[in-house]
N, C-alpha and C positions, 0 to 999 in steps of 0.2 A: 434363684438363691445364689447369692453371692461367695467367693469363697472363706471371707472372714464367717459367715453364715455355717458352712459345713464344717471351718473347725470347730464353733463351739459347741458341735453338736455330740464332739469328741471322735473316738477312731470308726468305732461302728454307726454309727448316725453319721458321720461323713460320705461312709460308704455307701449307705444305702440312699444318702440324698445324692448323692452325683448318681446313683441310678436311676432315682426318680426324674432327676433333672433330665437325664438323655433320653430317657420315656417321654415325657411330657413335648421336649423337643422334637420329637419322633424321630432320634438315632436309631434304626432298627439292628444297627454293629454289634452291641451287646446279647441283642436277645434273640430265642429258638422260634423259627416258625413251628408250628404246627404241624406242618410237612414233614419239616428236617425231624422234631420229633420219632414220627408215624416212622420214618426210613429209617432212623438208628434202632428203634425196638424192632421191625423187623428182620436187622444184622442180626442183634444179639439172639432173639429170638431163633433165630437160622443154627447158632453155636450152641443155643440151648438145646435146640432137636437134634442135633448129632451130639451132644452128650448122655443124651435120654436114650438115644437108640441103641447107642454101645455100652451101655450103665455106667458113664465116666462121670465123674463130681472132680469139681474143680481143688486142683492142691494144696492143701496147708505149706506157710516159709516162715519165717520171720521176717516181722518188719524190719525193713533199710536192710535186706538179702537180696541177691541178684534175682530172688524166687526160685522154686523148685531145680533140684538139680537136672530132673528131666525135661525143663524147658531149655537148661543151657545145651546139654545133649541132643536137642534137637538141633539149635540152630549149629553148632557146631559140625551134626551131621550132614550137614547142609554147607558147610565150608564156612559158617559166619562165627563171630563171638560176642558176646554180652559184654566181655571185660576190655576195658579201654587199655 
């Protein structure tokens, strides 16, 4: 597929054909193995089981906020800061 081809396909048809196009080419750059999957749900899954254990649920912020003011207090206690 050419690129005169993906513009007329407009913004989201462009998109999705330059991804079909680097599929077909076999760029594997864009896409998740299988693997890499199986290893990031078992991180997250690791942070979900010590939420569960201590009955902690994740904090409500407002979008575009630095998030919870006890995330800044952590890394601050820790010598770090959030704000540039």
């Amino acid at each position: 597929m050419g690129t005169g081809n993906r513009a007329a396909l407009g913004p989201v048809g462009a998109t999705y054909g330059s991804g079909l196009v680097d599929f077909l080419r076999g760029d594997p750059t864009l896409f998740v193995r299988v693997d890499e999957v199986d290893a990031a749900w078992q991180y997250i899954d690791g942070i979900h089981a010590g939420w569960r254990a201590v009955n902690q649920r994740p904090q409500k912020y407002l979008a575009g906020s630095w998030g919870p003011t006890s995330a800044i207090a952590l890394a601050e206690r820790h010598g770090h800061s959030w704000y540039e």
